[in-house]
VOPAGU-2260 file (C-alpha; in pm, 1 decimal, decimal comma):
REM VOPAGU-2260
SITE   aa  ch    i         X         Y         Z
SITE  UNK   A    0    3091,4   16289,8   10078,2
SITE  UNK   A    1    3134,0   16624,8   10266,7
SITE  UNK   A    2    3439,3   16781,1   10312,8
SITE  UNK   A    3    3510,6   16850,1   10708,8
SITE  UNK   A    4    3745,1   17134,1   10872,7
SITE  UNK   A    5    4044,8   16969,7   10925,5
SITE  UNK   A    6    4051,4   16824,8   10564,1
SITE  UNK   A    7    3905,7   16462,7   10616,7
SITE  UNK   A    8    3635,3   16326,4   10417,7
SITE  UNK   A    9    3344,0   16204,8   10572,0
SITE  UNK   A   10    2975,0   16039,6   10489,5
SITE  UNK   A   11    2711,6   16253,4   10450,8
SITE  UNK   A   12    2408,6   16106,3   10663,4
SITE  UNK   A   13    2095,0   15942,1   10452,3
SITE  UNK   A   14    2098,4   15875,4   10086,9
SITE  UNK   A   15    1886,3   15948,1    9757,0
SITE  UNK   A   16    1536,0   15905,7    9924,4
SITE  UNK   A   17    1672,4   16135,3   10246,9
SITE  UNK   A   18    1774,8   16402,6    9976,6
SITE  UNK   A   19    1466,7   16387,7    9744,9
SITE  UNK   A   20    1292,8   16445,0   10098,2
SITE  UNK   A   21    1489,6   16761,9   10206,1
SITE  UNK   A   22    1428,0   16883,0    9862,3
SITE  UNK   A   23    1069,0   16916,7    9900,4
SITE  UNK   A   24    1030,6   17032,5   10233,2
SITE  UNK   A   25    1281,7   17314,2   10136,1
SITE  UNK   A   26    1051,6   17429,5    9895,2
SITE  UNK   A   27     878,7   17768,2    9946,6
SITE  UNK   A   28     875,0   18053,5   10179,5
SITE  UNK   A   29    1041,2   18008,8   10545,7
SITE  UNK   A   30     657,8   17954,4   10653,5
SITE  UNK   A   31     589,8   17658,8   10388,2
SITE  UNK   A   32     935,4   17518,2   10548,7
SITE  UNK   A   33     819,8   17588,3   10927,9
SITE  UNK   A   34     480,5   17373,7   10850,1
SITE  UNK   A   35     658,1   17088,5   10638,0
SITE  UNK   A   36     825,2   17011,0   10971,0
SITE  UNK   A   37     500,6   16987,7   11152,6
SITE  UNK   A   38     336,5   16787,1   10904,0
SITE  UNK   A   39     669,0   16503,2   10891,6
SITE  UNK   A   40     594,9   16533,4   11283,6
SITE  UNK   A   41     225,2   16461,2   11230,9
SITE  UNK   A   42     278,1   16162,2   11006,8
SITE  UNK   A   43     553,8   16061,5   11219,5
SITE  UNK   A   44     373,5   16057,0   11558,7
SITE  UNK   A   45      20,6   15969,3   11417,0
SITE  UNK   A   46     147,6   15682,6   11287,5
SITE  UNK   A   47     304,6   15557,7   11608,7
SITE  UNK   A   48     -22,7   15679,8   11801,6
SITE  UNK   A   49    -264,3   15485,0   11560,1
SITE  UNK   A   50     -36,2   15163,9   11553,2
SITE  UNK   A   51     -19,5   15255,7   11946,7
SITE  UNK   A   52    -429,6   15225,1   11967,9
SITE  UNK   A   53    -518,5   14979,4   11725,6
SITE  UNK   A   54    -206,5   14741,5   11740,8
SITE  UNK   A   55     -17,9   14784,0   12028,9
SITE  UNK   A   56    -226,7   14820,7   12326,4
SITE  UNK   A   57    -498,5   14535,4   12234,7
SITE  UNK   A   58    -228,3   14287,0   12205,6
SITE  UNK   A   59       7,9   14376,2   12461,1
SITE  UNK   A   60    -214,9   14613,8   12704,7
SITE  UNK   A   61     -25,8   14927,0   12850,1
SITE  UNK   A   62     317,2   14815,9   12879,5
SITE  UNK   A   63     451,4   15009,2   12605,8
SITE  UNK   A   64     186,2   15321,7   12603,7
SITE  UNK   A   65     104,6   15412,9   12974,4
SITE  UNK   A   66     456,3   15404,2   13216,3
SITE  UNK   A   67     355,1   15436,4   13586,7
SITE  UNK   A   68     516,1   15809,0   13565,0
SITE  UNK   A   69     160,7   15892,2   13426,0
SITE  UNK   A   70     -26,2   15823,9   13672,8
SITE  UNK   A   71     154,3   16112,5   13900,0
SITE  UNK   A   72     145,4   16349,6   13566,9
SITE  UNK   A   73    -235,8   16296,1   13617,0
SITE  UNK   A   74    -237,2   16300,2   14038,7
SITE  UNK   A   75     -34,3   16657,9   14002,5
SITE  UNK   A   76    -266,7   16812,1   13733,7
SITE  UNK   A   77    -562,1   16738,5   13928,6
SITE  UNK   A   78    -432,1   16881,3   14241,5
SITE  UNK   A   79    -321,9   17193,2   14093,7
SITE  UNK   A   80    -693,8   17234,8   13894,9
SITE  UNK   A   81    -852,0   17119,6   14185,2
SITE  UNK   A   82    -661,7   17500,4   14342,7
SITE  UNK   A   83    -354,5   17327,5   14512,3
SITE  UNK   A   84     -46,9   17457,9   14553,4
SITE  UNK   A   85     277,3   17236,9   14470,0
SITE  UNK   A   86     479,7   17168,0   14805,3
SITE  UNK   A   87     233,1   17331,4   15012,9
SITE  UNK   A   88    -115,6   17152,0   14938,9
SITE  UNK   A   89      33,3   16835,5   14826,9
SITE  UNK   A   90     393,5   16641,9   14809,6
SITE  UNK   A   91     606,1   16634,1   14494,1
SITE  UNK   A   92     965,2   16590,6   14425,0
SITE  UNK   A   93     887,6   16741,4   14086,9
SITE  UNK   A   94    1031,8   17087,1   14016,9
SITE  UNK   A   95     711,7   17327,9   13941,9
SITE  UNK   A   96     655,0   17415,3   13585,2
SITE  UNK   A   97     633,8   17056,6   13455,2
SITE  UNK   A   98     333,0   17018,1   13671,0
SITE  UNK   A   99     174,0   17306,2   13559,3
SITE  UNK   A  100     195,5   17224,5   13210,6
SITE  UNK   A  101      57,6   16860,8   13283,7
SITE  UNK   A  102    -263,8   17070,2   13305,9
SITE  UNK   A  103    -291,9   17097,3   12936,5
SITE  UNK   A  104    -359,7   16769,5   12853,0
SITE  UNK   A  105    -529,2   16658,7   13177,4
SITE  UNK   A  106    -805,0   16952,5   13054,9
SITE  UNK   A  107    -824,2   16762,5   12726,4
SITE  UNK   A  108    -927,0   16453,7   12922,1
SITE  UNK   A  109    -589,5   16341,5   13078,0
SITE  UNK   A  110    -600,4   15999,2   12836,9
SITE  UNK   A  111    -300,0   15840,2   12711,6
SITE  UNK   A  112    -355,3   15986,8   12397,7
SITE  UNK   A  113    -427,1   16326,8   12506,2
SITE  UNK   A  114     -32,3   16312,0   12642,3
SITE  UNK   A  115      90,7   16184,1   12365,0
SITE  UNK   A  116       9,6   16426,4   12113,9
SITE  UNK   A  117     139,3   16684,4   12425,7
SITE  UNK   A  118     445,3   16530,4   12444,2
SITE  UNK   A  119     482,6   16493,5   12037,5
SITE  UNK   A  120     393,5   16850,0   12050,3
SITE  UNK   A  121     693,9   16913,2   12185,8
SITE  UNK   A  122     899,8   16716,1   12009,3
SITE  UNK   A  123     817,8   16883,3   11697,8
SITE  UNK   A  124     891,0   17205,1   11885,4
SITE  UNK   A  125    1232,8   17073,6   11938,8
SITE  UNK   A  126    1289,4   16987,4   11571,2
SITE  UNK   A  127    1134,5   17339,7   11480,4
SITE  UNK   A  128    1416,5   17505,0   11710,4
SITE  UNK   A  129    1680,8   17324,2   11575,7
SITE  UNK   A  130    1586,8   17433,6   11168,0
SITE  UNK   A  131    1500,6   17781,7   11276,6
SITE  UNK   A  132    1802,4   17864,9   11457,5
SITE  UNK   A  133    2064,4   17710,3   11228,3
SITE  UNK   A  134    1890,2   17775,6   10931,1
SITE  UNK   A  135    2156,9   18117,5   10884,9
SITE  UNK   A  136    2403,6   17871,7   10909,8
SITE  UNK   A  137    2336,1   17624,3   10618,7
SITE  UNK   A  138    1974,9   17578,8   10557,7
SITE  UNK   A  139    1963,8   17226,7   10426,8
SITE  UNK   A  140    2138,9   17061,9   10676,3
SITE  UNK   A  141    1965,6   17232,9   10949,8
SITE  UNK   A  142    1630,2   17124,1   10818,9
SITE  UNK   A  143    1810,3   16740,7   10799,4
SITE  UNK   A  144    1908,3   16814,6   11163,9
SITE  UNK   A  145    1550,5   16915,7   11282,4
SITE  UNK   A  146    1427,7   16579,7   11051,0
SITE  UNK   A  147    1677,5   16357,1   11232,4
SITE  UNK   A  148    1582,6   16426,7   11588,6
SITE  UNK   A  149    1205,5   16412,2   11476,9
SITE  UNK   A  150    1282,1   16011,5   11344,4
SITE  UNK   A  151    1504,6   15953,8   11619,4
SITE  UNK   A  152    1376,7   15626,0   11758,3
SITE  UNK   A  153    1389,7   15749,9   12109,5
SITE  UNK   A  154    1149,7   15975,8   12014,4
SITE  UNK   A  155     930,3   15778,1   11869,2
SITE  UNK   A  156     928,4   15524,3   12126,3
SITE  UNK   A  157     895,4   15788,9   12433,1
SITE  UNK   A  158     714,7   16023,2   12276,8
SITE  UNK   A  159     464,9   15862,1   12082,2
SITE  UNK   A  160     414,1   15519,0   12243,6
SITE  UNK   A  161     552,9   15549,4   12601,4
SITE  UNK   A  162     440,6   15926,7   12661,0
SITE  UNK   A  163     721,1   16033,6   12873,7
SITE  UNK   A  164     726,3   16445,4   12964,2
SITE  UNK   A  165    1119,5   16408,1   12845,1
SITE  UNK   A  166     992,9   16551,1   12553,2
SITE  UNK   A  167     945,0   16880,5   12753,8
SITE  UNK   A  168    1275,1   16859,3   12934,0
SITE  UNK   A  169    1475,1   16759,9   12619,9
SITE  UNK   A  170    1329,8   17062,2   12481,2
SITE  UNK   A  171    1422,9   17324,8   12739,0
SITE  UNK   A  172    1761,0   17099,1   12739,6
SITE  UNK   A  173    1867,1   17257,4   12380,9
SITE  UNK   A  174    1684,9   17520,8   12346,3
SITE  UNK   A  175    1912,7   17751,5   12553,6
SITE  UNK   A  176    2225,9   17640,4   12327,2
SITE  UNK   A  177    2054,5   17732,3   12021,5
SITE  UNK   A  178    1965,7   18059,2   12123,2
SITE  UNK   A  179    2343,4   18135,6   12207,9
SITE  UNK   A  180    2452,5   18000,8   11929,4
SITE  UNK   A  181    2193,4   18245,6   11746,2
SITE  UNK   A  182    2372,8   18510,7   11996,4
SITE  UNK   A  183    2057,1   18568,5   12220,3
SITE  UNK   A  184    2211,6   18565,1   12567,5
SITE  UNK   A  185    1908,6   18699,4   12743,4
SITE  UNK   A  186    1651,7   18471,6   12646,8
SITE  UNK   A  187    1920,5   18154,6   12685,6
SITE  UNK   A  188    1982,8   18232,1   13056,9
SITE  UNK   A  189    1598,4   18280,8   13096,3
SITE  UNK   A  190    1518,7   17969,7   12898,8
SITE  UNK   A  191    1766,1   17801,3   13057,4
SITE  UNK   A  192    1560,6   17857,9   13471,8
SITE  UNK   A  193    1249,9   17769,0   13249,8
SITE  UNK   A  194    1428,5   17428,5   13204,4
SITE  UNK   A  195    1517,0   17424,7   13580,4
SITE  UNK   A  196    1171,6   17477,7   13687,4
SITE  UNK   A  197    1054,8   17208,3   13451,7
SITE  UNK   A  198    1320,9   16915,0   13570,2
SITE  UNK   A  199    1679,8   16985,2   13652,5
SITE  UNK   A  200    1883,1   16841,6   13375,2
SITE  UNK   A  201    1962,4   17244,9   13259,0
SITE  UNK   A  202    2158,5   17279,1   13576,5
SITE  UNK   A  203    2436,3   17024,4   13475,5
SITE  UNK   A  204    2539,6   17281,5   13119,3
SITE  UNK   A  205    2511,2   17609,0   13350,2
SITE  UNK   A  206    2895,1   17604,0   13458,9
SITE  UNK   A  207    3001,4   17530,0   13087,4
SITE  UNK   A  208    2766,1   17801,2   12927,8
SITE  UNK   A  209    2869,7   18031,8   13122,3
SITE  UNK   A  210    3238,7   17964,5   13144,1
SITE  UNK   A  211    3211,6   18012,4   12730,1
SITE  UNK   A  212    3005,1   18270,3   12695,4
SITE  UNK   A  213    3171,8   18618,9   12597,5
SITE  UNK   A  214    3165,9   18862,6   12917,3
SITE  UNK   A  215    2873,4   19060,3   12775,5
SITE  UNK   A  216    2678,7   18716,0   12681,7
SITE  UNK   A  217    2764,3   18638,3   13068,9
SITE  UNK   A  218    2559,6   18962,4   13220,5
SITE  UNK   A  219    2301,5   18903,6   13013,9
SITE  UNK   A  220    2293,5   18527,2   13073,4
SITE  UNK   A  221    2244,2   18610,2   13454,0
SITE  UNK   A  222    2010,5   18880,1   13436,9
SITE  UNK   A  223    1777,0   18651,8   13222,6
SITE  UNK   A  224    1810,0   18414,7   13442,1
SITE  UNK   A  225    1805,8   18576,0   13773,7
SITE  UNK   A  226    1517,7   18851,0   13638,5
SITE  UNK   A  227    1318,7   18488,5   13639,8
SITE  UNK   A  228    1444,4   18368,1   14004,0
SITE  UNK   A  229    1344,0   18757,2   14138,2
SITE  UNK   A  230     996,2   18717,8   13950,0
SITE  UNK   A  231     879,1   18308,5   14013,2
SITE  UNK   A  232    1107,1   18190,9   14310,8
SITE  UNK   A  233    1156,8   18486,9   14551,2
SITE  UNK   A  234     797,7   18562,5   14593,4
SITE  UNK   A  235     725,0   18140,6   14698,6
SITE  UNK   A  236     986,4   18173,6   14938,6
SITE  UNK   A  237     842,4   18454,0   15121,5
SITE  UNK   A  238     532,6   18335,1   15139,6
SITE  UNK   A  239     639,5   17992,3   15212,3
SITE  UNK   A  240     965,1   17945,8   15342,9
SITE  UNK   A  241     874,0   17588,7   15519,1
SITE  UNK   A  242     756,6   17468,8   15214,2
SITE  UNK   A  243    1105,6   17415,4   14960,2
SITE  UNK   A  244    1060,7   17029,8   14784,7
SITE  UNK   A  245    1345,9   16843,8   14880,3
SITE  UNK   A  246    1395,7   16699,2   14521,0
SITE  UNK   A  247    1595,8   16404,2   14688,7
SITE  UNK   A  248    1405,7   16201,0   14365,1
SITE  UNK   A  249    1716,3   16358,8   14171,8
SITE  UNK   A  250    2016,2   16445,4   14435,6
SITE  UNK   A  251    1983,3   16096,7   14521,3
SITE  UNK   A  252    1978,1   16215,8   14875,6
SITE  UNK   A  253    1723,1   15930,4   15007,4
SITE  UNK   A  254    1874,1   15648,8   15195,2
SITE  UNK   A  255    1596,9   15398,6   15081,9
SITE  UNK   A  256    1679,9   15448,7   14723,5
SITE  UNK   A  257    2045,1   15581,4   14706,7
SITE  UNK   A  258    2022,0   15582,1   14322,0
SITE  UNK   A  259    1687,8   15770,7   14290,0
SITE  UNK   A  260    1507,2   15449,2   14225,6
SITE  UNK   A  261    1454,3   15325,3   13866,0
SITE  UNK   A  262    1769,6   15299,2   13652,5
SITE  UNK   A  263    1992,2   15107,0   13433,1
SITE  UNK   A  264    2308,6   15283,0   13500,8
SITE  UNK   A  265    2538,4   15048,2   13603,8
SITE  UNK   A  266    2595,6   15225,0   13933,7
SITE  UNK   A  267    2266,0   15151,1   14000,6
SITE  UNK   A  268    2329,0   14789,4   13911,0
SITE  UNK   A  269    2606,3   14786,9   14125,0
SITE  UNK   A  270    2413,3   14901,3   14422,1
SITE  UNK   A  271    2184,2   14664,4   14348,1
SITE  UNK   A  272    2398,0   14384,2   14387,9
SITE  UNK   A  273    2559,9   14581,8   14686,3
SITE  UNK   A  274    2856,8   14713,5   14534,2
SITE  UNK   A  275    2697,5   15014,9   14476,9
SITE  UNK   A  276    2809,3   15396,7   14644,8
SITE  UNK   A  277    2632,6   15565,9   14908,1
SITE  UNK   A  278    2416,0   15890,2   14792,2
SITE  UNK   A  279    2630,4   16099,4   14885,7
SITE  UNK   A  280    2929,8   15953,3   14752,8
SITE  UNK   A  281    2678,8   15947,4   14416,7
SITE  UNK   A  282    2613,0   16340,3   14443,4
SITE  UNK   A  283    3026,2   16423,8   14511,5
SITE  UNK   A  284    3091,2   16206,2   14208,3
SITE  UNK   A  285    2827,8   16318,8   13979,0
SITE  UNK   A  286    2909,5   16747,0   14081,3
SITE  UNK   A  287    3281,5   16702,2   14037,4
SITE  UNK   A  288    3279,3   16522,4   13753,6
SITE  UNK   A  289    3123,9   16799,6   13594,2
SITE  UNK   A  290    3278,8   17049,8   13748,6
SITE  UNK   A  291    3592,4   16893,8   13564,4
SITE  UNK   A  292    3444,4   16849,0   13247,9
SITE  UNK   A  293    3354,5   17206,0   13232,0
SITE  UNK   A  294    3672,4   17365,2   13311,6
SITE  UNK   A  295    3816,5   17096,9   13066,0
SITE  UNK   A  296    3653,5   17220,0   12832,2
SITE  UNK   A  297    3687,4   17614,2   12892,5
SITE  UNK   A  298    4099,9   17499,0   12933,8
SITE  UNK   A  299    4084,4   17309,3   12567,6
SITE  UNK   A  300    3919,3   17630,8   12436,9
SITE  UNK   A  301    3605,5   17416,9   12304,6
SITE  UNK   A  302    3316,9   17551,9   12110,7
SITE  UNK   A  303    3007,6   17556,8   12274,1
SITE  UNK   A  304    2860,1   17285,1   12091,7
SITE  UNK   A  305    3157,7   17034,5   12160,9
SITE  UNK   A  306    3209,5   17158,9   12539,5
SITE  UNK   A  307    2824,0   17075,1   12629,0
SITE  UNK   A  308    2835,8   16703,8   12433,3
SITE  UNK   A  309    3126,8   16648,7   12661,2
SITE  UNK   A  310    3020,1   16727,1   12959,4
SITE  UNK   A  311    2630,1   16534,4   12955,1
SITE  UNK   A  312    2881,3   16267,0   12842,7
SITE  UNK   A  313    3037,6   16257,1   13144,5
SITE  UNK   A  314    2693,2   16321,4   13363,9
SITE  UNK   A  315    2572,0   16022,3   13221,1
SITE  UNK   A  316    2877,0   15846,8   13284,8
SITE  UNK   A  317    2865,9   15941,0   13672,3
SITE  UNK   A  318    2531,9   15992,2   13770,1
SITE  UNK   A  319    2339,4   15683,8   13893,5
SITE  UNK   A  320    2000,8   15744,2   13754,8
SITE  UNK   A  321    1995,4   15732,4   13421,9
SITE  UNK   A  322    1689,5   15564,4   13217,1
SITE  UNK   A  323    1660,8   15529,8   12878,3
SITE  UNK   A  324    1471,0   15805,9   12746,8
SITE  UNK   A  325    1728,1   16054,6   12937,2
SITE  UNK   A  326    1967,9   15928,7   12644,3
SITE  UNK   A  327    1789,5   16173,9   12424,4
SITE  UNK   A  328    1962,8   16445,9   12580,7
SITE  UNK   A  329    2295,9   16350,9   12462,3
SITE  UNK   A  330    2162,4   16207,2   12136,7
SITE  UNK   A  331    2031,1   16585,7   12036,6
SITE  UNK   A  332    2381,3   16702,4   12054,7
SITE  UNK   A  333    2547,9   16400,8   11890,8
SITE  UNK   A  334    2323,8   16452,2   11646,4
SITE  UNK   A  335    2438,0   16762,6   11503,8
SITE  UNK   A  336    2737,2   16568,3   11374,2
SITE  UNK   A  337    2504,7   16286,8   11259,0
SITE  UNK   A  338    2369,7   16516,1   10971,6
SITE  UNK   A  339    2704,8   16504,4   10777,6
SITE  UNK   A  340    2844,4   16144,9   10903,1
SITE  UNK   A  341    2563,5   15882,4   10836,8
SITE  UNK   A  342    2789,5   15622,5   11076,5
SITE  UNK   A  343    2731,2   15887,5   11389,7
SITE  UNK   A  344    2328,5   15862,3   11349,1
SITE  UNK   A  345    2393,6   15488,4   11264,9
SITE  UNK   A  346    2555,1   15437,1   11613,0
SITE  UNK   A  347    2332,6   15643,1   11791,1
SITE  UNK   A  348    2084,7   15437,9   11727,6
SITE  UNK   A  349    2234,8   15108,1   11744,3
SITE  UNK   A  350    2315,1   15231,4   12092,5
SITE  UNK   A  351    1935,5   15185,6   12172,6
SITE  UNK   A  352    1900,0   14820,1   12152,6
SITE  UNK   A  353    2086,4   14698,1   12412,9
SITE  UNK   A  354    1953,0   15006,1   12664,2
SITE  UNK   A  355    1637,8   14861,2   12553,9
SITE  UNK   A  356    1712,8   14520,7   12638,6
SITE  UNK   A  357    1844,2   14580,1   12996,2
SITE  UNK   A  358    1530,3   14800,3   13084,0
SITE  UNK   A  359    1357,9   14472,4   12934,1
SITE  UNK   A  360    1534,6   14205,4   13155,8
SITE  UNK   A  361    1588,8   14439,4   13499,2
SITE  UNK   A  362    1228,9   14565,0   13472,1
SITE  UNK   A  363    1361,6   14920,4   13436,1
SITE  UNK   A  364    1661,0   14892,1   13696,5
SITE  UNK   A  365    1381,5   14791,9   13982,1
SITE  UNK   A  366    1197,2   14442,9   13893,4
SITE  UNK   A  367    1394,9   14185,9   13667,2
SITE  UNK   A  368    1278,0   13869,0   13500,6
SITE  UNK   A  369    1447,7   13686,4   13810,6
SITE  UNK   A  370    1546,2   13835,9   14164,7
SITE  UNK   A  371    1916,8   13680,7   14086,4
SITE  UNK   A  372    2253,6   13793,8   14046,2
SITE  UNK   A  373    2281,7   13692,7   13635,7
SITE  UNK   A  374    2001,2   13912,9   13573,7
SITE  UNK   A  375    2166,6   14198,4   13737,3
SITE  UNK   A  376    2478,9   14119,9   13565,4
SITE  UNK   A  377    2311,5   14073,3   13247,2
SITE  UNK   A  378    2176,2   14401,9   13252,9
SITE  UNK   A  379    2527,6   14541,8   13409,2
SITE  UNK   A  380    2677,3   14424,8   13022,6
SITE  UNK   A  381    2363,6   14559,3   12842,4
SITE  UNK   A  382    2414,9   14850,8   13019,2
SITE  UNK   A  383    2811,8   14924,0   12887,8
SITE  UNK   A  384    2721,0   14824,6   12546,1
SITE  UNK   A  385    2524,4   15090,4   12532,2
SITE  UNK   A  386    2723,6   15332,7   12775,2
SITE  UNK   A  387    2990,3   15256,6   12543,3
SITE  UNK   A  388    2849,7   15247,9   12203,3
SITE  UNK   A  389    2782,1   15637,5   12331,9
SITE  UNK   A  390    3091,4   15740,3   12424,1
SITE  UNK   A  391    3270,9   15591,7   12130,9
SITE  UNK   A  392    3030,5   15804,1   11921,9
SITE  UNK   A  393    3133,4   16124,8   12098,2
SITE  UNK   A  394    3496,7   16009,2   12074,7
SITE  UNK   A  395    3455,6   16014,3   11711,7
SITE  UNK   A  396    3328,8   16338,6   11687,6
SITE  UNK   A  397    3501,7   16523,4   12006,3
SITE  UNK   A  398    3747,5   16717,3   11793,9
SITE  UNK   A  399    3517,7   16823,1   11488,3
SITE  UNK   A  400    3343,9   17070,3   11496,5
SITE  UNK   A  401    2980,7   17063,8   11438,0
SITE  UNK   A  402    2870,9   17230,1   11045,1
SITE  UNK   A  403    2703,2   17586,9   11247,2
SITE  UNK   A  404    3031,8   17626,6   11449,0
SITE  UNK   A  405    3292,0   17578,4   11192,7
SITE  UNK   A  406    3346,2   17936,6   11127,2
SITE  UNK   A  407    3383,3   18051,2   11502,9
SITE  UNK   A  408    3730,2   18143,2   11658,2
């Protein structure tokens, strides 16, 4: 048991095996630490990429190991290495640095395999960042936090089997927090446009990090960021102002496909059975909503930690397309809280199963088992289990504060 802030007792997360683990990969110099990480990655992910190749894929083909998405990841890469220029020599909806860093493994042959270990690249990059910038705070349970995410099945199921580039995004996604929470202002606002470039999802914790941040942390928050803007986006719009991508793919601004396409929000359901909003209507939701959670959150004086789980709560809740692996995003913040109370992590990934199941039975939002209503519906109740099982999670945790932020006024 671990003793919490306001005096309540709660679970500590794992048991005698997760605590003879931490044990030996705190062992040694910060360096021994740093690689132990790497190497639980590289069991983790090998495994999954071996059971991937040799299980997997003979019996069931590429339904679990090569989503449609990688097909464009592959189609972008070889337009930029064949001297293209995004938006200009060819059509994307894509913002620009994830394609440019599909090039990487499309050099190493562009296989399945060659983006998976990319993508579980990154996800051990995540769980590095976590360890390394909460270590000051309490070493041991930052290494557990960077060990959780790295097991999380989400992970493991994107990552390593279904090589999605969320492992990128979710990346840049926290990254940015952790270096304010370290107190590095500058390189969070600059990380945080490097996370805009690569695929949006930074924009919707801009209002709250800023709102929070002290008034220095806020100047240098914008001059990272707009030093970046000045130095990458300035110079494309001079030279092609006709050329802007619309990115309708994620304001939802295409009539044809009012929730983005693929999705198992249950908006999207909705609009699938035509009960669903208009884009626009979509878009007014999803920006006010977090408009409100963020001033919420600056009102209730919330730490930064507890402000940004609240408000990609509330994104998910309102925006129509949602997929599963996007639930990483809020996982890696619920997360934090899962290190000391084993029932968070528990529900967290509980919360999987029945996201998994209405992906399973509406073909990902987009082709179900039947073109009926009951499979729409069916995947309309998968969906709020799991909608729900999240926010009750967050609910539990929404007035603790997380183990690095106890301290902070």
């Amino acid at each position: 048991m671990v003793a919490e802030a306001d005096g309540t007792l709660k679970n500590v997360s794992g048991g005698a095996w997760t605590e003879r683990l931490l044990d030996r990969v705190l062992k040694g110099s910060l360096w021994r630490r740093v690689l132990a990480i790497a190497l639980v990655g590289l069991l983790i992910f090998g495994t999954t990429m071996v059971l991937d190749g040799l299980v997997f894929r003979p019996l069931f083909g590429d339904v679990l190991s090569e989503p449609t998405d990688l097909d464009y990841y592959r189609m972008r890469a070889e337009n930029i290495l064949d001297g293209k220029i995004p938006y200009v020599d060819f059509q994307s909806e894509s913002p620009p640095l994830i394609m440019y860093l599909f090039v990487i493994p499309q050099l190493a042959g562009g296989s399945v395999l060659a983006y998976q270990i990319f993508f579980a690249f990154f996800a051990v990059m995540t769980a590095e960042a976590i360890y390394l910038g909460l270590r000051r705070f309490d070493e041991r349970k930052a290494m557990g936090a960077g060990l959780l995410y790295l097991a999380y099945p989400i992970c493991l199921m994107e990552f390593g089997f279904g090589a999605q580039d969320e492992a990128v995004t979710n990346f840049l996604f926290v990254l940015p927090l952790l270096l304010l929470v370290g107190e590095r202002a500058l390189l969070s606002g600059a990380f945080s446009f490097a996370g805009v470039l690569t695929k949006m999802f930074n924009v919707i914790l801009l209002p709250w990090i800023f709102l929070q941040a002290k008034n220095k942390e806020r100047a240098a928050l914008v001059l990272g960021f707009g030093a970046l803007v000045l130095l990458l986006v300035i110079p494309f719009i001079l030279m092609f102002p006709d050329q802007l991508p619309s990115f309708r793919y994620y304001f939802l601004g295409n009539p044809d496909y009012p929730t983005g396409g693929s999705s198992i929000s249950p908006w999207h359901y909705l609009g699938m059975l035509g009960l669903g909003l208009p884009g626009w209507a979509g878009v007014v939701l999803t920006l006010s909503g977090l408009g409100a959670a963020s001033l919420y959150a600056f009102w209730k004086k919330m730490t930064l930690w507890q402000g940004a789980a609240l408000v990609t709560v509330v994104f998910f809740l309102l925006y129509p397309k949602i997929l599963l692996v996007y639930f990483i995003m809020p996982a890696v913040l619920l997360l934090m809280w899962g290190v000391e109370d084993r029932k968070v992590a528990l529900k967290l990934t509980v919360m999987i199963v029945p996201l998994f199941l209405s992906v399973a039975i509406t073909g990902n939002g987009m082709n179900p088992l039947q073109a009926e209503p009951w499979a729409w519906m069916l995947g309309i109740v998968l969906s709020l289990i799991g909608w729900g099982l999240m926010v009750h999670t967050w609910w539990t945790v929404k007035d603790r504060k997380v183990f690095f932020e106890r301290d902070a006024v």
